[in-house]
C-alpha positions in Angstrom: -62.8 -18.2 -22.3 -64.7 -20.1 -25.1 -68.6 -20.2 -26.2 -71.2 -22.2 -24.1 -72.1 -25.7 -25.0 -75.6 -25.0 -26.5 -78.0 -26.7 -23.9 -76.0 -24.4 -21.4 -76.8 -21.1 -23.3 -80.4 -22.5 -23.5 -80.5 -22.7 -19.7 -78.7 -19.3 -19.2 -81.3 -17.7 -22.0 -78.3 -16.0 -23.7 -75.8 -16.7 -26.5 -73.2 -14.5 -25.5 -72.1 -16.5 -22.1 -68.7 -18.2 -21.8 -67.9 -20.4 -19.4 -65.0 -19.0 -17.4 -64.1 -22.0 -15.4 -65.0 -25.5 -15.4 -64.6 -28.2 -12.5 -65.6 -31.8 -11.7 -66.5 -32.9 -8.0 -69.2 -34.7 -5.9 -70.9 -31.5 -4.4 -74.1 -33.0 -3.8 -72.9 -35.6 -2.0 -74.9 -38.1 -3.8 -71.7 -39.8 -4.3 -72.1 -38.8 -8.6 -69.8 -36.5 -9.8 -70.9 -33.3 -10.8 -70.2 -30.4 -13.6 -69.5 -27.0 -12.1 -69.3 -23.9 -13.7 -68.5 -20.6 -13.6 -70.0 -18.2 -16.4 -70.4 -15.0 -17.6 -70.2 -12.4 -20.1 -67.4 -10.5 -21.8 -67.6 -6.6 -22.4 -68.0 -5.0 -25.9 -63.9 -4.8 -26.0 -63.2 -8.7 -26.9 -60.0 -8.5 -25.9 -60.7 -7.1 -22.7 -60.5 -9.4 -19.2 -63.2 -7.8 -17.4 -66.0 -10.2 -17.4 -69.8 -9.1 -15.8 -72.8 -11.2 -14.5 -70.7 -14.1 -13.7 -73.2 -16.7 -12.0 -72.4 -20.5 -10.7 -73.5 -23.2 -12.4 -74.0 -26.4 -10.9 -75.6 -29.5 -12.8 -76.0 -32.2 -10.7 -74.2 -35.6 -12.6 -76.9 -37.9 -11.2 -80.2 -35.6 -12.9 -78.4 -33.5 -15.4 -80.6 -30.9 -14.1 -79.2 -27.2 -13.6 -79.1 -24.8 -10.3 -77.7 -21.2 -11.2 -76.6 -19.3 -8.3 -76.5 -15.5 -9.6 -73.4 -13.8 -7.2 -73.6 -10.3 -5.3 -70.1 -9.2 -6.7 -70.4 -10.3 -9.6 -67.7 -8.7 -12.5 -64.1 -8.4 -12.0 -60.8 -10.7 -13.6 -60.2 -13.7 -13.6 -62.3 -15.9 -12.0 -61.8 -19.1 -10.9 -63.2 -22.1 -8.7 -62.0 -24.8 -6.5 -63.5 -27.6 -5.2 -63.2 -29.2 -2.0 -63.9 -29.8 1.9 -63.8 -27.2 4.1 -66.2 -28.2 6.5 -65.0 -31.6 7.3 -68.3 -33.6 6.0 -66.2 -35.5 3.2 -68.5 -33.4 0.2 -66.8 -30.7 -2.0 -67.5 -27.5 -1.5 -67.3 -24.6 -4.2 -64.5 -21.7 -3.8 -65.5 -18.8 -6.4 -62.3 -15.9 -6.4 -62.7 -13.1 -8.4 -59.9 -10.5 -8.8 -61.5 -6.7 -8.7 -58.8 -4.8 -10.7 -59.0 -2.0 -8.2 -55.5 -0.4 -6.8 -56.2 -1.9 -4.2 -55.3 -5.4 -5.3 -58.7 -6.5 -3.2 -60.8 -9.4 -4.5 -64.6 -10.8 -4.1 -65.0 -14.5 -2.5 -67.6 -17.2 -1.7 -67.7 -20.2 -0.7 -71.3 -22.5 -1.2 -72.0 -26.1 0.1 -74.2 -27.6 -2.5 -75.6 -30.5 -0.2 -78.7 -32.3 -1.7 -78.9 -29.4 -4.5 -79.6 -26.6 -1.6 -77.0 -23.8 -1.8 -75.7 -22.4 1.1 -73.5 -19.5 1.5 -70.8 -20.2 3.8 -68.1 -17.9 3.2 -68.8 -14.2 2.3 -65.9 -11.6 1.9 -67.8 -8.8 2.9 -68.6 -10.2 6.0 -64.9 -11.3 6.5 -64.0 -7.2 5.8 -66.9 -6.2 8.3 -65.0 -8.4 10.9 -61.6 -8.0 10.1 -60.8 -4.3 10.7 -57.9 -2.7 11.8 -56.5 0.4 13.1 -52.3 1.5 11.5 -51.0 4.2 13.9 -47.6 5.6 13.4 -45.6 5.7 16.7 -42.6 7.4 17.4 -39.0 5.5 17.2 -39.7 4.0 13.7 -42.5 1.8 14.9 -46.2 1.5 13.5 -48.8 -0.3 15.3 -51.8 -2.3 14.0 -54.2 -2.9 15.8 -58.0 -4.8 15.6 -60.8 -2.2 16.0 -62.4 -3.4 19.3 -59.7 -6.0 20.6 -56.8 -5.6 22.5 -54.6 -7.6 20.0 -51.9 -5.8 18.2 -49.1 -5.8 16.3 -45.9 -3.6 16.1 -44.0 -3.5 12.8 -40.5 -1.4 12.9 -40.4 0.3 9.9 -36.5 1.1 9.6 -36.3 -1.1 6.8 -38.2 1.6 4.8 -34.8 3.6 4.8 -34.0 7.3 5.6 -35.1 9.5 3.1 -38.7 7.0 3.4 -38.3 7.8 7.4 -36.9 11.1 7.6 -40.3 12.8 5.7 -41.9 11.3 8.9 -39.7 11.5 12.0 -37.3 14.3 13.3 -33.5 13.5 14.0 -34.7 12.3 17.4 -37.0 9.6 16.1 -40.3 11.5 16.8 -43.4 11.7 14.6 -43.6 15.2 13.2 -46.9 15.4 12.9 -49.9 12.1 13.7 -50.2 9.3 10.9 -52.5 7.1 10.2 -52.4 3.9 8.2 -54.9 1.7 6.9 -55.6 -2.3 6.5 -57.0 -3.0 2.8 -60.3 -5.4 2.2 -59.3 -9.4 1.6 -56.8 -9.4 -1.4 -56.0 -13.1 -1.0 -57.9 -16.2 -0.1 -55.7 -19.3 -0.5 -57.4 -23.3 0.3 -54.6 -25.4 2.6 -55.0 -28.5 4.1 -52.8 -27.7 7.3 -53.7 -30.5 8.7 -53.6 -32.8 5.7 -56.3 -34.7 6.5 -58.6 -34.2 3.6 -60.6 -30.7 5.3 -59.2 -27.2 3.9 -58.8 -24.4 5.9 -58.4 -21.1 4.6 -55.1 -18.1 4.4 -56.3 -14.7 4.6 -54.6 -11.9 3.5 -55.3 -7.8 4.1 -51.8 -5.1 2.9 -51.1 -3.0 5.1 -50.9 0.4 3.6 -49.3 3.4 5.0 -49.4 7.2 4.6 -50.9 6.0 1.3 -52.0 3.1 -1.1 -49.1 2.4 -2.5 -46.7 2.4 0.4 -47.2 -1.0 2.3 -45.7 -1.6 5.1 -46.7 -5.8 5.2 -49.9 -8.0 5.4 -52.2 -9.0 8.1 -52.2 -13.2 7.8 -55.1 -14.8 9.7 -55.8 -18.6 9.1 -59.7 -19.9 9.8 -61.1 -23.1 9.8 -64.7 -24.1 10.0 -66.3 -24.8 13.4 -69.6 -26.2 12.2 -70.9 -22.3 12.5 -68.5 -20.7 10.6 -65.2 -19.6 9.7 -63.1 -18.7 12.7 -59.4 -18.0 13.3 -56.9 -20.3 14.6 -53.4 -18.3 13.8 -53.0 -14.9 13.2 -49.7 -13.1 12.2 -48.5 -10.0 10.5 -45.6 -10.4 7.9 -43.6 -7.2 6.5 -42.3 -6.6 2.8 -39.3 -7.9 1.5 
């Protein structure tokens, strides 16, 4: 991370903002190229990571003039942005991760359209956990089932790979559940951009761990790919993929 040009701190009204990513793109879609960036401000420990009140910063090439757009989550580890088209309208679009540092190895994303200087919010991880919930039930013979609240989908992971001592703390010598368990499916922990199609529009990777009898025990991830469908992100290909 490194100081603020100075007409930058001026427009921020602080001298103790870095820039914590920096990216070039037309996301106006006035055909200029503009300067985006993503800011914020360090802790008291300099050599610390964490990083509070990051905020986008757009300034549009053709004007020079400056839009911040102050974020809901807004502290956490590394940062980043990436431009480009998600929605299939040939204008960037602006991908803001930010890593939470929390166990569970969730993180915060957005995605804006900047069209004409008026930004929208078209990607919001908390709506993304609202939808994306799941139910982890263990079931006898070495099997755990995950399941979307409120749909009949579901998936059914065999967890012998886990090994016996892992297995024989849950099951008796006849494969059955000594007692009820219940798993869990963590928040969004990864957001990856891919063209699957490669022509030019990104769709987005989700990822959710699948934790077990507790955090640190995961039994795989929930994988759902979304593309855009002029309303919003929706799924195209779901799968579940286990460890190892």
């Amino acid at each position: 991370m490194y100081y603020y040009q100075p007409y930058l701190r001026n427009q921020m009204q602080s001298s103790d903002i870095y820039i914590l990513d920096f990216k070039q793109g037309d996301v106006t879609g006035d055909g200029t190229i503009d300067n985006v960036y993503l800011v914020g401000q360090r802790t008291s420990a300099s050599d610390s990571p964490f990083v509070q009140n990051i905020t986008l910063v757009v300034q549009n090439g053709r004007t020079n003039s400056f839009t911040r757009i102050p974020l809901k989550e807004n502290a956490g580890y590394n940062p980043t942005i990436f431009l480009g088209d998600f929605t299939g309208d040939k204008i960037d679009d602006i991908l803001i991760s930010i890593d939470s540092g929390g166990s569970g190895g969730y993180a915060f994303y957005y995605i804006y359209s900047f069209i004409n200087n008026n930004p929208r919010e078209i990607f919001d991880f908390e709506k993304f956990d609202q939808e994306y919930k799941y139910d982890v039930i263990y079931r006898d013979f070495y099997k755990v089932e995950v399941k979307k609240k409120n749909d009949t989908q579901k998936y059914i992971i065999d967890i012998q790979y886990k090994g016996d001592e892992y297995l024989s703390e849950i099951y008796d010598q006849n494969g059955k559940l000594k007692e009820p368990i219940e798993g869990w499916v963590n928040p969004l922990g990864g957001l990856y951009p891919i063209d699957f199609q490669r022509d030019g529009t990104y769709e987005l990777y989700a990822m959710q761990r699948i934790a077990g009898r507790y955090n640190a025990d995961g039994l795989g991830y929930v994988q759902t790919s979304l593309k855009w469908d002029d309303r919003g992100f929706v799924p195209f290909f779901q799968t579940v993929g286990i460890l190892g």
